[in-house]
C-alpha angles and dihedrals in degrees: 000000000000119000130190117209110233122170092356089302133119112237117184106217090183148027120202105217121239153169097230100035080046099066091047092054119099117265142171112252115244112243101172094114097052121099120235116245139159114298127196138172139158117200119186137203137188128213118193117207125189125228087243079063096043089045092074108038133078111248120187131212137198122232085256088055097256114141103238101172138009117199129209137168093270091052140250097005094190092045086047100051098041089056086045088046089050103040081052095053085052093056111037094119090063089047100039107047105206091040111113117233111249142200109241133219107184130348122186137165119201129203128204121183114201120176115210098198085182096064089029076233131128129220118215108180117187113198119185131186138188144200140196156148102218139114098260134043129262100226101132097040083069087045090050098047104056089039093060086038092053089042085052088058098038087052088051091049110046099077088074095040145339093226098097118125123216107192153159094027097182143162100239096187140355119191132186131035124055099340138001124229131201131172 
């Protein structure tokens, strides 16, 4: 590999090809001899908003109590991020680079708002799942989904403060294939 050395950074110009560089490249799995099955997973993720953030939107309740809707200047913050979550689970395979592209079945994000007057903190959780009949999981469809969920609301939230926390992004159950997995 020869490199040239440009604004104090290194740049490769070329790659020499061979069989033994070629098996520690990077490369998609095969999966042609794999039959399809149903394929299931739920991923979760959790936002935490402080009161300095709630204080300035407007949240909307049903006449049980339930949050249905929280409105920012930028708009419907839940309507908003379950498109994003969804149009994400449809192309993962153009955001993660070894995931296959799959047929899907159903694809969802859920919202639930819950207050903790105790802490003056909000609770946002995201909760994606979906379904297929394919060869290969969808895993990280789930995963995908409530990341770019969380990152909508994030984007429609920074504008009042950058406190905001995204965590426990995590896979909650896989189905079908070689092995299930339930937290």
């Amino acid at each position: 590999m020869k490199k040239i050395k440009r604004n104090a950074s290194l740049i490769a110009t070329s790659c020499v090809s061979s069989p033994t560089l070629n098996s520690k490249l990077p490369s998609m799995i095969n999966i042609s001899d794999k039959i399809s099955t149903f394929r299931t997973a739920k991923a979760s993720a959790t936002l935490i908003i402080p009161y300095e953030i709630l204080s300035q939107l407007n949240i909307k309740f049903d006449k049980n109590k339930i949050c249905t809707e929280i409105v920012s200047k930028k708009g419907s913050i839940f309507h908003t991020a379950i498109i994003a979550g969804i149009f994400a689970i449809k192309n993962t395979p153009s955001i993660i680079p070894f995931c296959h592209p799959i047929k899907l079945d159903y694809a969802n994000i859920d919202i639930n708002f819950e207050l903790k007057n105790n802490t003056k903190k909000a609770i946002i959780s995201i909760l994606s799942t979906v379904h297929a009949h394919d060869k290969t999981g969808v895993e990280m469809e789930a995963l995908t989904g409530v990341n770019v969920a969380a990152l909508t609301i994030y984007d429609m939230l920074k504008m009042y403060s950058q406190k905001i926390v995204i965590k426990e992004i995590k896979l909650i159950e896989k189905k079908g294939g070689k092995s299930d997995y339930c937290i």
